[in-house]
N, CA, C and O atoms as a GROMACS GRO file, in nm:
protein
  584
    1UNK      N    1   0.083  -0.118   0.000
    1UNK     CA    2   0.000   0.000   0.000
    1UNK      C    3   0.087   0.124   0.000
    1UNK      O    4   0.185   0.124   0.075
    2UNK      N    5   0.066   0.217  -0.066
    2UNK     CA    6   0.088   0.379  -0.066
    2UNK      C    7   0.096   0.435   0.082
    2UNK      O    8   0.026   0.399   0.177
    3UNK      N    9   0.177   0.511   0.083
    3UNK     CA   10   0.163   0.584   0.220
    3UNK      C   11   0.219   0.708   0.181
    3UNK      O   12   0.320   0.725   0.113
    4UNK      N   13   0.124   0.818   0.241
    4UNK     CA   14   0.126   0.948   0.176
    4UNK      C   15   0.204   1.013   0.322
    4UNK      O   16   0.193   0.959   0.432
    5UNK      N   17   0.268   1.112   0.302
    5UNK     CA   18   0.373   1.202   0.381
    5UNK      C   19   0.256   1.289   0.478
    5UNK      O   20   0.142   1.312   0.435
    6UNK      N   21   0.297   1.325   0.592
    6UNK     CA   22   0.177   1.418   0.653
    6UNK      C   23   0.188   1.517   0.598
    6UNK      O   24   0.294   1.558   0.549
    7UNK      N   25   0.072   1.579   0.595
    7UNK     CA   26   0.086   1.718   0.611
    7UNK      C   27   0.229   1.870   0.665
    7UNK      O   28   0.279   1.845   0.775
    8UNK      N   29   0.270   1.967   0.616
    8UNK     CA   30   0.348   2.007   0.697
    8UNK      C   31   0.291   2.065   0.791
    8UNK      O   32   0.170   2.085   0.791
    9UNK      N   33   0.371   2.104   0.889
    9UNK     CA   34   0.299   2.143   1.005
    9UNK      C   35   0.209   2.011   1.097
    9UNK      O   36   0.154   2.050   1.201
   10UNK      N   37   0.198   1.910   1.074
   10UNK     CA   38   0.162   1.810   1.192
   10UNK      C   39   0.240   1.699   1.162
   10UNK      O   40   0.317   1.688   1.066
   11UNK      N   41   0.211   1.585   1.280
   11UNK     CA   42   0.352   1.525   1.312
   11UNK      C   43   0.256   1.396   1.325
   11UNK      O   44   0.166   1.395   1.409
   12UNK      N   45   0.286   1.266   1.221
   12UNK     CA   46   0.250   1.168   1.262
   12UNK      C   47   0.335   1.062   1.272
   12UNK      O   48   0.400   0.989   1.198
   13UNK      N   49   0.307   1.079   1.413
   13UNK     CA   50   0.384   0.962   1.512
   13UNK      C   51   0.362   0.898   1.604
   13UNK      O   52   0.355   0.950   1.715
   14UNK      N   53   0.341   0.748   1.582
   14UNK     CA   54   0.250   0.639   1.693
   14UNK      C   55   0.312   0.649   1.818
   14UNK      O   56   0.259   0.589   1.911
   15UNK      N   57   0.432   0.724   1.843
   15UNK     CA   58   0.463   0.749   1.964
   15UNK      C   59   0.393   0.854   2.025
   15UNK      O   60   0.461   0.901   2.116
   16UNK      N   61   0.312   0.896   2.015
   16UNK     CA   62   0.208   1.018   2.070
   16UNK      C   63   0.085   0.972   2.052
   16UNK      O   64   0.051   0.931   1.940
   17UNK      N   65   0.004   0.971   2.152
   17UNK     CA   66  -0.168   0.988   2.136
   17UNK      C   67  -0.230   1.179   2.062
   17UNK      O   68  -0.171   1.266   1.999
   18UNK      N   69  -0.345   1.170   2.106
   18UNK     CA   70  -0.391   1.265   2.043
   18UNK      C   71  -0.366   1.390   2.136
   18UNK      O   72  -0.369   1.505   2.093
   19UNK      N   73  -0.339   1.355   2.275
   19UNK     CA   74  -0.287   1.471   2.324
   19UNK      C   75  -0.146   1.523   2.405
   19UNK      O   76  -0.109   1.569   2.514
   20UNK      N   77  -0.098   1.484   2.278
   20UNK     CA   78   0.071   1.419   2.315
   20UNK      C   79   0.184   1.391   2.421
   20UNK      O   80   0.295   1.425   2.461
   21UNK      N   81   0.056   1.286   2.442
   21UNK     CA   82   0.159   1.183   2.604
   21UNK      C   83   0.178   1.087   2.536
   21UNK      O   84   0.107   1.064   2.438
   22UNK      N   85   0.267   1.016   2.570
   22UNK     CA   86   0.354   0.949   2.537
   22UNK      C   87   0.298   0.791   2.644
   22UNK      O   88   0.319   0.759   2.762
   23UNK      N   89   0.238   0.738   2.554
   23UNK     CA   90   0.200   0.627   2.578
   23UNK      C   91   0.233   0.506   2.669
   23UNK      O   92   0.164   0.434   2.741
   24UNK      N   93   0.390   0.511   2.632
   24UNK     CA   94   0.474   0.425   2.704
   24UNK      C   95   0.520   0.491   2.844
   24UNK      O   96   0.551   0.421   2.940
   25UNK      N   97   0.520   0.646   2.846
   25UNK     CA   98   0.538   0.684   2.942
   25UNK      C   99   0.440   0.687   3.075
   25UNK      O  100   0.468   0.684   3.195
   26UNK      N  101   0.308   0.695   2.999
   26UNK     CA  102   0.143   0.717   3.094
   26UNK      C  103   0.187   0.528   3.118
   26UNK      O  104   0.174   0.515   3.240
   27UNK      N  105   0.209   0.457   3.089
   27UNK     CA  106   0.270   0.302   3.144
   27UNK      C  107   0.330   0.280   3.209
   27UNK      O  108   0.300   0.191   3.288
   28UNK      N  109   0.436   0.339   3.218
   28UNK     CA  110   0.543   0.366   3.258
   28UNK      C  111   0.533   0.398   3.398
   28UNK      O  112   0.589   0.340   3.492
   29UNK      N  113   0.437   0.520   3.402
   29UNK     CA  114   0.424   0.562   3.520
   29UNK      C  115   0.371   0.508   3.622
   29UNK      O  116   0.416   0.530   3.734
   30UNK      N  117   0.267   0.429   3.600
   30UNK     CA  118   0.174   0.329   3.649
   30UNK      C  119   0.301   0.184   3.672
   30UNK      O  120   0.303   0.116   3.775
   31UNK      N  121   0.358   0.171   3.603
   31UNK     CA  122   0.465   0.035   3.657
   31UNK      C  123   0.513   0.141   3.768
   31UNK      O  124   0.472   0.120   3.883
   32UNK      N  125   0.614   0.274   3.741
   32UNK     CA  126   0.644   0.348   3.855
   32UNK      C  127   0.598   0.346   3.990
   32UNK      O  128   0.665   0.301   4.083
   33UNK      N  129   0.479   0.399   4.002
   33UNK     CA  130   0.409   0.363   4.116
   33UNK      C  131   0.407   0.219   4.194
   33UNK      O  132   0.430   0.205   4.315
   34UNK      N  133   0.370   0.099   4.086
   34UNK     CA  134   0.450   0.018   4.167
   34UNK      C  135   0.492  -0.069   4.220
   34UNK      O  136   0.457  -0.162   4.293
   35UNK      N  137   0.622  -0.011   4.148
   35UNK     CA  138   0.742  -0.047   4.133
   35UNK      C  139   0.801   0.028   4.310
   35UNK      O  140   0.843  -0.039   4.404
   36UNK      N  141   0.783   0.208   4.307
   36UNK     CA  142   0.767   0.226   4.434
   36UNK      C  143   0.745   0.177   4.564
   36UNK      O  144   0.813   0.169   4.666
   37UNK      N  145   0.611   0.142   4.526
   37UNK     CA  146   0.570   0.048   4.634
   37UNK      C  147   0.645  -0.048   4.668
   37UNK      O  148   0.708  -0.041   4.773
   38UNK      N  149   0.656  -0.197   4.555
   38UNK     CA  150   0.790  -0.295   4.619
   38UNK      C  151   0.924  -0.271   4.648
   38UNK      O  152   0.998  -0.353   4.703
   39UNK      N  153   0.946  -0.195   4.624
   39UNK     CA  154   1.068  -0.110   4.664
   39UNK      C  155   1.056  -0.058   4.812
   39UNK      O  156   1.150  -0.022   4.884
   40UNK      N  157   0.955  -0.059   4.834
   40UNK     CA  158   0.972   0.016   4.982
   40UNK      C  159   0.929  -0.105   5.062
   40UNK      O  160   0.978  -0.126   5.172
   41UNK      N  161   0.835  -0.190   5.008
   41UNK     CA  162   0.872  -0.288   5.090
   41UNK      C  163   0.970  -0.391   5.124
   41UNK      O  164   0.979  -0.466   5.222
   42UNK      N  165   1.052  -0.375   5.004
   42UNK     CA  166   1.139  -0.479   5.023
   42UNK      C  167   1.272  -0.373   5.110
   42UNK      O  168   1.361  -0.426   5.176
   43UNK      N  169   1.262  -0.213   5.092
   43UNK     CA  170   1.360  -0.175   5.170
   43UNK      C  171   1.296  -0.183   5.357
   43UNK      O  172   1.373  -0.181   5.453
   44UNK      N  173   1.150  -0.192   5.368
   44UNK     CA  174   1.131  -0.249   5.494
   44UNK      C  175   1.181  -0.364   5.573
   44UNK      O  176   1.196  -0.386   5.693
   45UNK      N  177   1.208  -0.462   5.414
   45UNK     CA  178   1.208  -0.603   5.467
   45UNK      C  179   1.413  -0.601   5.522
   45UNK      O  180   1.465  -0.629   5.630
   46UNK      N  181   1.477  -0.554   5.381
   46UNK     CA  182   1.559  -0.547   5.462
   46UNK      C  183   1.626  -0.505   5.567
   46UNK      O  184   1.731  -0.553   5.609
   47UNK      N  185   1.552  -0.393   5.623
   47UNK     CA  186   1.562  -0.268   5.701
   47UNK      C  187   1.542  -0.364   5.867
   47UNK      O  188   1.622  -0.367   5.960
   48UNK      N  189   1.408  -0.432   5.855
   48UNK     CA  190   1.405  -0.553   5.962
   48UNK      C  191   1.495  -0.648   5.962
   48UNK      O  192   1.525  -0.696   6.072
   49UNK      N  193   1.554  -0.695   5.856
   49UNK     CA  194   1.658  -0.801   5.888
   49UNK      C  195   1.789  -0.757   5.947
   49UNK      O  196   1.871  -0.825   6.009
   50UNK      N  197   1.792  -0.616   5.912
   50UNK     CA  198   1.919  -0.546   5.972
   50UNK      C  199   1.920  -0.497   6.063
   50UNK      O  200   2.032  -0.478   6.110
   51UNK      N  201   1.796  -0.445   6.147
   51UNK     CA  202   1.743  -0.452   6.259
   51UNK      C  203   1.755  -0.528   6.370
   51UNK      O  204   1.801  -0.488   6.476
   52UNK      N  205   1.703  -0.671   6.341
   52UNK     CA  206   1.678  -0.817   6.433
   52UNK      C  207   1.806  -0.837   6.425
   52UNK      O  208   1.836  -0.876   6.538
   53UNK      N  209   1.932  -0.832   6.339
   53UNK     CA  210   2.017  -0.954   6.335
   53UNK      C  211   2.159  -0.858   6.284
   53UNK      O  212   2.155  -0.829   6.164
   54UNK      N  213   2.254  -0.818   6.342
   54UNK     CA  214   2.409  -0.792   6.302
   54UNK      C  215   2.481  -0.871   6.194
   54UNK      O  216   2.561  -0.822   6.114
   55UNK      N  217   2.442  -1.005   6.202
   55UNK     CA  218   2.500  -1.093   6.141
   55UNK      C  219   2.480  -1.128   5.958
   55UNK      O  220   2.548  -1.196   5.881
   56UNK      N  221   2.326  -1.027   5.934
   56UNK     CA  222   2.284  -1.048   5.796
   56UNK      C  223   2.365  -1.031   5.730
   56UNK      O  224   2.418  -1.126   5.673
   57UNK      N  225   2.403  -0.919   5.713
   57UNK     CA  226   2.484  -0.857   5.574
   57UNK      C  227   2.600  -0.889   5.610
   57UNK      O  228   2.630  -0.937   5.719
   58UNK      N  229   2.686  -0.859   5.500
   58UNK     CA  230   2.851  -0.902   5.480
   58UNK      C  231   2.928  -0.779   5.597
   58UNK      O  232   2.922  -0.660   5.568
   59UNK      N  233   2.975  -0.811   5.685
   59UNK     CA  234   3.070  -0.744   5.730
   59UNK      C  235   3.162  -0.636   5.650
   59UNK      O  236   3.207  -0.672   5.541
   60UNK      N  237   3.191  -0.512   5.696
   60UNK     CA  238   3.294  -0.424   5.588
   60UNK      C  239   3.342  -0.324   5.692
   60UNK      O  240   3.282  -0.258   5.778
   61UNK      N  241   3.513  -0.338   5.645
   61UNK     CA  242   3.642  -0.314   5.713
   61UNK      C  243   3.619  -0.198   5.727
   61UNK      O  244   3.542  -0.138   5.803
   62UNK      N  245   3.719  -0.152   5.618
   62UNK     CA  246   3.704  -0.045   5.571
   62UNK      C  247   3.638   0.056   5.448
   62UNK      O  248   3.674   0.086   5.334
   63UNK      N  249   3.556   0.081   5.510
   63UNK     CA  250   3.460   0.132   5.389
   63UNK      C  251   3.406   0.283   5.434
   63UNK      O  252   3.342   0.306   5.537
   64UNK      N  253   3.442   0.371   5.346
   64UNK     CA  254   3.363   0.522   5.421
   64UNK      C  255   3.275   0.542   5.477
   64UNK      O  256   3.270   0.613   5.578
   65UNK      N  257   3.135   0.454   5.399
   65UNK     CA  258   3.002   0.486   5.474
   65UNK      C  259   2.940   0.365   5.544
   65UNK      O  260   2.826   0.321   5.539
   66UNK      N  261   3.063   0.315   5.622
   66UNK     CA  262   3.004   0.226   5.730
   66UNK      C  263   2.926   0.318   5.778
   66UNK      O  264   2.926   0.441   5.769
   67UNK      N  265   2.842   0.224   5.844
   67UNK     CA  266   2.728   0.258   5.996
   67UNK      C  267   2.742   0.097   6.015
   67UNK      O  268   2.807   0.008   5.960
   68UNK      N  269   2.637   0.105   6.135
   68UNK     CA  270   2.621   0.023   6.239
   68UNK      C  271   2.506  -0.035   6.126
   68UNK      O  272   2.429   0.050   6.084
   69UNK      N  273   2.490  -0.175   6.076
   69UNK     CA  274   2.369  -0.207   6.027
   69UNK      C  275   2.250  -0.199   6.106
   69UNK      O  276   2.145  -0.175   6.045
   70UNK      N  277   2.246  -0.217   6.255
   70UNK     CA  278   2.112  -0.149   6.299
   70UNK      C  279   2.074  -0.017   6.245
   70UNK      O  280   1.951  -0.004   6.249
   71UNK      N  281   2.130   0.081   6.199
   71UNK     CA  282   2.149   0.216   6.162
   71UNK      C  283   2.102   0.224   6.056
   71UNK      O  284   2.016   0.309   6.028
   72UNK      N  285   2.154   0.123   5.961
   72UNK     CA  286   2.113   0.111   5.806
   72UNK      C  287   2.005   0.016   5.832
   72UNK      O  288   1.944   0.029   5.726
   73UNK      N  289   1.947  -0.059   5.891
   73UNK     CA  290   1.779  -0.099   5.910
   73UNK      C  291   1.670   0.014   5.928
   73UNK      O  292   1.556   0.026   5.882
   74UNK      N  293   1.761   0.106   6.026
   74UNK     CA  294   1.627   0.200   6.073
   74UNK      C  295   1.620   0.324   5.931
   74UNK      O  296   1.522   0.400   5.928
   75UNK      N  297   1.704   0.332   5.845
   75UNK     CA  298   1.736   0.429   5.704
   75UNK      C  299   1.621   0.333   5.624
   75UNK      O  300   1.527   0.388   5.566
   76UNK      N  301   1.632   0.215   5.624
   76UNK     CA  302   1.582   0.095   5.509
   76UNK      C  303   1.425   0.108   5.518
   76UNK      O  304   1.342   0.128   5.430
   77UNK      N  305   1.411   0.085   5.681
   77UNK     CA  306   1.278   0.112   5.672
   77UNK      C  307   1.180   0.238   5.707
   77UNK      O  308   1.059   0.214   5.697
   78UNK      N  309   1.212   0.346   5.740
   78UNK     CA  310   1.194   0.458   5.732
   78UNK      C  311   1.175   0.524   5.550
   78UNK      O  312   1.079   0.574   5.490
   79UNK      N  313   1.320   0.490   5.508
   79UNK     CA  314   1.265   0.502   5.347
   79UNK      C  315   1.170   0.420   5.267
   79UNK      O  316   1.105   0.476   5.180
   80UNK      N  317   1.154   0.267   5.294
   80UNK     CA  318   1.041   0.185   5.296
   80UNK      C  319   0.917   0.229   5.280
   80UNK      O  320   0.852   0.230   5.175
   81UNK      N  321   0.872   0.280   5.424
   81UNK     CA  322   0.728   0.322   5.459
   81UNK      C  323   0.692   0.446   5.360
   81UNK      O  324   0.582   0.476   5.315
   82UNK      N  325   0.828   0.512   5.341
   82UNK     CA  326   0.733   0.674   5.274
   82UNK      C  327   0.725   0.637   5.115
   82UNK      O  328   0.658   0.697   5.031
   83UNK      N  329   0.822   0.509   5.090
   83UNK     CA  330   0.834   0.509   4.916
   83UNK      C  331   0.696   0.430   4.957
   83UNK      O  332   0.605   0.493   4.902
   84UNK      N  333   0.638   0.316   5.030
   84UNK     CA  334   0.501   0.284   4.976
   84UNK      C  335   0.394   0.380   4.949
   84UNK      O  336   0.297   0.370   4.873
   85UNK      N  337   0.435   0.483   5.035
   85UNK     CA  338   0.318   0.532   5.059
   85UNK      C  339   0.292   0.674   4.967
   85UNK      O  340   0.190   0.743   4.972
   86UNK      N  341   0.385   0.693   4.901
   86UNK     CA  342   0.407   0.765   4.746
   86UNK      C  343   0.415   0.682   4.620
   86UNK      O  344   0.441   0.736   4.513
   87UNK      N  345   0.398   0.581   4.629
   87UNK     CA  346   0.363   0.547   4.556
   87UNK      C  347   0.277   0.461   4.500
   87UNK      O  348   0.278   0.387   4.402
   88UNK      N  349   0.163   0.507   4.634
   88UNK     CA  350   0.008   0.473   4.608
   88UNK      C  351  -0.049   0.598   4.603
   88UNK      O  352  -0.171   0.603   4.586
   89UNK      N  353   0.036   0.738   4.620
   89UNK     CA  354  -0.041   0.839   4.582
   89UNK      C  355   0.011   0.848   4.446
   89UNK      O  356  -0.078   0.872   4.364
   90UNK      N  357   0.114   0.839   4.402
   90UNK     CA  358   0.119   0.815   4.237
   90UNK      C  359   0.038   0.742   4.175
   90UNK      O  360   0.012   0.793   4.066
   91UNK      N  361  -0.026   0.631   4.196
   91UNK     CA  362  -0.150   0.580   4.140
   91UNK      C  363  -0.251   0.633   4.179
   91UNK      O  364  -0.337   0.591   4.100
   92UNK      N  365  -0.307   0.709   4.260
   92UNK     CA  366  -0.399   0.781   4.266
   92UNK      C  367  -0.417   0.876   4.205
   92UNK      O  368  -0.527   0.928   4.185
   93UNK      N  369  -0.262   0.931   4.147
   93UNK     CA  370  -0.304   1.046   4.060
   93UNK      C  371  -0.285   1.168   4.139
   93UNK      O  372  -0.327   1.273   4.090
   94UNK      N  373  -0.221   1.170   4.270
   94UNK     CA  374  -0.180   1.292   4.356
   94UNK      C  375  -0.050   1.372   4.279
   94UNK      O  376   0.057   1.313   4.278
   95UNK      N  377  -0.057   1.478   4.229
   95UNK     CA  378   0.012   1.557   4.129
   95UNK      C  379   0.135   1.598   4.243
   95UNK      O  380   0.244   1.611   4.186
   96UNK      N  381   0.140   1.616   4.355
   96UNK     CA  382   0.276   1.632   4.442
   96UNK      C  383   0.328   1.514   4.444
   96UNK      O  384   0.448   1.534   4.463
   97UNK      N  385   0.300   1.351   4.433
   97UNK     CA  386   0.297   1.230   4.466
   97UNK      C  387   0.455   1.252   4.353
   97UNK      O  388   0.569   1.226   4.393
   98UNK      N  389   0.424   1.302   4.213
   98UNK     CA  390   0.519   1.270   4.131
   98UNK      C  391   0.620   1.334   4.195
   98UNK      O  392   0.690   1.269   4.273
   99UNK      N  393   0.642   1.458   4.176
   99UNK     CA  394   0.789   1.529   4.246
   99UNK      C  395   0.796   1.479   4.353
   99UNK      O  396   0.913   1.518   4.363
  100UNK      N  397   0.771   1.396   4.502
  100UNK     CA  398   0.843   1.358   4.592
  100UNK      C  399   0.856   1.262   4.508
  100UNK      O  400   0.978   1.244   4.513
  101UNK      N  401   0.791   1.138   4.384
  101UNK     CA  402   0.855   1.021   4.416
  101UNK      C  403   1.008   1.033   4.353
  101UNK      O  404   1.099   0.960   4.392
  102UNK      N  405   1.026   1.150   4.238
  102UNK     CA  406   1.132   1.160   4.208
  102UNK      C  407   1.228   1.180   4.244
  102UNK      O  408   1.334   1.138   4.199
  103UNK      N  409   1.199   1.300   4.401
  103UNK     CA  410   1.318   1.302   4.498
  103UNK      C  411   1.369   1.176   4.593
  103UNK      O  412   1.484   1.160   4.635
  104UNK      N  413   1.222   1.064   4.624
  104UNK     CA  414   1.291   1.026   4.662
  104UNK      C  415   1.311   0.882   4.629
  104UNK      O  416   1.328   0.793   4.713
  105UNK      N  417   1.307   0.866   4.482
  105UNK     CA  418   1.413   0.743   4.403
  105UNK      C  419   1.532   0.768   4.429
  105UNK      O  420   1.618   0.686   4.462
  106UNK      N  421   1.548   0.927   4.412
  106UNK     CA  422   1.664   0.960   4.388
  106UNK      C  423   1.737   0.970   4.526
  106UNK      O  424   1.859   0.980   4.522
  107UNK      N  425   1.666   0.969   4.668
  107UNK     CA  426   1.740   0.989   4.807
  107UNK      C  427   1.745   0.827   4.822
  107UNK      O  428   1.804   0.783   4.921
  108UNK      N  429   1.695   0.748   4.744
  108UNK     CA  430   1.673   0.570   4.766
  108UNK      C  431   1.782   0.548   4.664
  108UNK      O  432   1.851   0.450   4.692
  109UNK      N  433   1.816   0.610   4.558
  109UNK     CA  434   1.958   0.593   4.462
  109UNK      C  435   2.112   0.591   4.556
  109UNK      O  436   2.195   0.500   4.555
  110UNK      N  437   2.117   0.695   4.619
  110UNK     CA  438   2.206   0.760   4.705
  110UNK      C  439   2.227   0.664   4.852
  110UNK      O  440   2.319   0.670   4.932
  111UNK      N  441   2.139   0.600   4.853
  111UNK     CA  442   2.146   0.521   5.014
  111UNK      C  443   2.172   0.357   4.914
  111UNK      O  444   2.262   0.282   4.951
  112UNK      N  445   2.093   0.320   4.801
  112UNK     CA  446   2.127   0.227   4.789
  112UNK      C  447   2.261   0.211   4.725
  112UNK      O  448   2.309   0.102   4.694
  113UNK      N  449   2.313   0.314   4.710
  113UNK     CA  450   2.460   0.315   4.604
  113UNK      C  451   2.527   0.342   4.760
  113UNK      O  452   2.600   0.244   4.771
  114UNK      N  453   2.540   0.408   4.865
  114UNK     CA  454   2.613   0.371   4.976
  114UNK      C  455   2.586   0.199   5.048
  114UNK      O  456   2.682   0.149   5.106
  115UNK      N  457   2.495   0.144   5.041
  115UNK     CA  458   2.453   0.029   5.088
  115UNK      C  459   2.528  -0.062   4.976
  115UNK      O  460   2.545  -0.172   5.030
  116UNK      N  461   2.574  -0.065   4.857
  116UNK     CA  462   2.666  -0.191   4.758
  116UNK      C  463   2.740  -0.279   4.822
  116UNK      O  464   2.743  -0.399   4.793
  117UNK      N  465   2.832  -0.204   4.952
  117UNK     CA  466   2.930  -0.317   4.992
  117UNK      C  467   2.883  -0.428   5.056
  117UNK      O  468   2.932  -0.540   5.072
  118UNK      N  469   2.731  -0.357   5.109
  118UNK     CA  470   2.658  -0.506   5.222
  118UNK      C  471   2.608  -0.565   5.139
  118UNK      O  472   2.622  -0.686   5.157
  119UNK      N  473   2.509  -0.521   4.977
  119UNK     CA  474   2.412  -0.659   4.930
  119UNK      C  475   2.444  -0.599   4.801
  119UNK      O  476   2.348  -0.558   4.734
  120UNK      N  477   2.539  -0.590   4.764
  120UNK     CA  478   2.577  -0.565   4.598
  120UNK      C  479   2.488  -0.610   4.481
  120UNK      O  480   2.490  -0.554   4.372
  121UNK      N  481   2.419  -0.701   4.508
  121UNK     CA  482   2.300  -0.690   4.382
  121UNK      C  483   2.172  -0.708   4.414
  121UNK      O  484   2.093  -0.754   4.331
  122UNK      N  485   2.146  -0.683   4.502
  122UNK     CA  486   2.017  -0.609   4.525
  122UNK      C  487   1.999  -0.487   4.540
  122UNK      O  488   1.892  -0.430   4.519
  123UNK      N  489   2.125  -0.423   4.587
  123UNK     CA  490   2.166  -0.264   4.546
  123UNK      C  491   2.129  -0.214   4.398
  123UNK      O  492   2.041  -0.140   4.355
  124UNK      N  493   2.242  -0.294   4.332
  124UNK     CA  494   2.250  -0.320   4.158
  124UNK      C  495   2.116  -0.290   4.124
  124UNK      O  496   2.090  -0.183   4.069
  125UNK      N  497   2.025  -0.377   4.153
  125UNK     CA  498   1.886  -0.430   4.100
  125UNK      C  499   1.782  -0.303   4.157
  125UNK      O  500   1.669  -0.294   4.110
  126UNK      N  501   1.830  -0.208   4.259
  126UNK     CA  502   1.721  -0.116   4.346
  126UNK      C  503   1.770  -0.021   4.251
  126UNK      O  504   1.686   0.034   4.180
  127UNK      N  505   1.910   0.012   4.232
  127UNK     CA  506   1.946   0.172   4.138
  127UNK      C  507   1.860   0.153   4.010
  127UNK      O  508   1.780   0.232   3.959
  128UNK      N  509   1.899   0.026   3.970
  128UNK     CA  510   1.802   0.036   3.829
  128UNK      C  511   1.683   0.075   3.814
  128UNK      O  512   1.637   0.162   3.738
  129UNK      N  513   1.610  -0.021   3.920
  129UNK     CA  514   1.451   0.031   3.896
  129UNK      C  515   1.449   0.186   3.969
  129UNK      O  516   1.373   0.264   3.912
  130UNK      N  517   1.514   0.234   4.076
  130UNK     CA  518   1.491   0.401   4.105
  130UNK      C  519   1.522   0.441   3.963
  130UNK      O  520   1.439   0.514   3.909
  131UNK      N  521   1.648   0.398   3.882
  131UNK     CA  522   1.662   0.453   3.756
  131UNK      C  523   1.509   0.500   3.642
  131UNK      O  524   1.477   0.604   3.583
  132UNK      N  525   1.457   0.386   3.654
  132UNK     CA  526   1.332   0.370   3.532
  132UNK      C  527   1.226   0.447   3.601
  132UNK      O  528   1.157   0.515   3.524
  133UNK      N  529   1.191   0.454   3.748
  133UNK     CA  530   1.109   0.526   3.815
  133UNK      C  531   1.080   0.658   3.784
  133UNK      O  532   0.973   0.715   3.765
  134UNK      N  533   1.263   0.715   3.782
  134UNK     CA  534   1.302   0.889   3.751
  134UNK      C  535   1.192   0.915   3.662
  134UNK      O  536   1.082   0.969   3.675
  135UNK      N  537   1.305   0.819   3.493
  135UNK     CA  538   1.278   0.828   3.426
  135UNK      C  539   1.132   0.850   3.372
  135UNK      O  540   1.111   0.940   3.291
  136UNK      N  541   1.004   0.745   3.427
  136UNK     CA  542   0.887   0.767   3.383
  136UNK      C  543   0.810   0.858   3.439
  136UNK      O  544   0.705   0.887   3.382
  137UNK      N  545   0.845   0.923   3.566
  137UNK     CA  546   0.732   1.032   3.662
  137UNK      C  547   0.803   1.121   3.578
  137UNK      O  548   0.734   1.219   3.552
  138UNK      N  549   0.940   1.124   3.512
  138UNK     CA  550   0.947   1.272   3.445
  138UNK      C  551   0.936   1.269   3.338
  138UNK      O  552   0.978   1.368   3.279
  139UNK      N  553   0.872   1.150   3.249
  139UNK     CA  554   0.866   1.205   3.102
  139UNK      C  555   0.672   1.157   3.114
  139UNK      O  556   0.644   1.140   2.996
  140UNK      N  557   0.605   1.144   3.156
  140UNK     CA  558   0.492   1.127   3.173
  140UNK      C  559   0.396   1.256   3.180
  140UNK      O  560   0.453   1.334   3.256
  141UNK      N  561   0.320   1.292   3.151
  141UNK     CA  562   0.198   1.453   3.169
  141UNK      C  563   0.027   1.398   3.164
  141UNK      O  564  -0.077   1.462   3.149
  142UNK      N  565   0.048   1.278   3.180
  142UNK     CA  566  -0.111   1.252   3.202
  142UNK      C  567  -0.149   1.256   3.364
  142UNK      O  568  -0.062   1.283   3.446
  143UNK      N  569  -0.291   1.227   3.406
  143UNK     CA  570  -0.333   1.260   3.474
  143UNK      C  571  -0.383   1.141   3.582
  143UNK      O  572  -0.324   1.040   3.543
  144UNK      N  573  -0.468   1.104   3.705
  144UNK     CA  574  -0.511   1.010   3.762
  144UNK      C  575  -0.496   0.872   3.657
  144UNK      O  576  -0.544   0.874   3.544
  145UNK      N  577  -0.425   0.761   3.711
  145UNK     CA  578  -0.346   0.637   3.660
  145UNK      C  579  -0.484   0.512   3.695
  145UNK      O  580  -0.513   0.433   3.605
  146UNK      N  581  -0.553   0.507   3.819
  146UNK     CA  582  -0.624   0.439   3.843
  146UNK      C  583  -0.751   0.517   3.944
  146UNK      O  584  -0.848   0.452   3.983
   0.00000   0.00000   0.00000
């Protein structure tokens, strides 16, 4: 079949709906949310294991940002509770919900990139998804998700 050139002046591209959001991103955002959410629970979960028990994580000598892993339990789950709970207002569609969750992927980037020496790939595996999180609350402009 023929396929005729658009028009100048408009732009046809299946990467845009009709009111140019970005499809994958309004998706995106909605995995975001959560994605948030297990993220904060699983930084609860580890946050309790580091809590109950000294012995979980790998011991480290010398390393700059030792703490006391009780220390890094009570960080784990403190950041835990507020990423769930932003990111069930990101599925609700709470328009402040997006700018904290972006600040705080990004304060959950920063703790899990100091946390590498104790669980190096679950660290690995948390930067990434804060990575894709950023990424979709800031390229996203639609409105209530669910």
């Amino acid at each position: 079949m023929a396929q005729s050139a658009p028009t100048p002046g408009t732009s046809h591209s299946s990467a845009t709906d009709s009111r140019g959001a970005n499809p994958w991103a309004a998706g995106g955002t909605m995995f975001a949310g959560i994605l948030l959410m297990v993220d904060g629970v699983l930084d609860i979960l580890k946050g309790i294991a580091g809590i109950v028990s000294n012995d979980v994580y790998a011991r480290i000598n010398n390393y700059v940002f030792k703490f006391n892993v009780t220390a890094w339990g009570w960080v784990h789950v403190g950041l835990g509770i507020i990423l769930v709970l932003v990111g069930w207002g990101i599925l609700r569609g709470v328009g402040l919900a997006r700018g904290i969750g972006v600040g705080l992927a990004a304060l959950n980037m920063i703790a899990n990139f100091m946390w590498l020496p104790y669980q190096p790939i679950w660290a690995v595996i948390s930067l990434a998804i804060d990575t894709f999180v950023i990424w979709a609350l800031c390229t996203d402009r639609s409105k209530a998700l669910i």
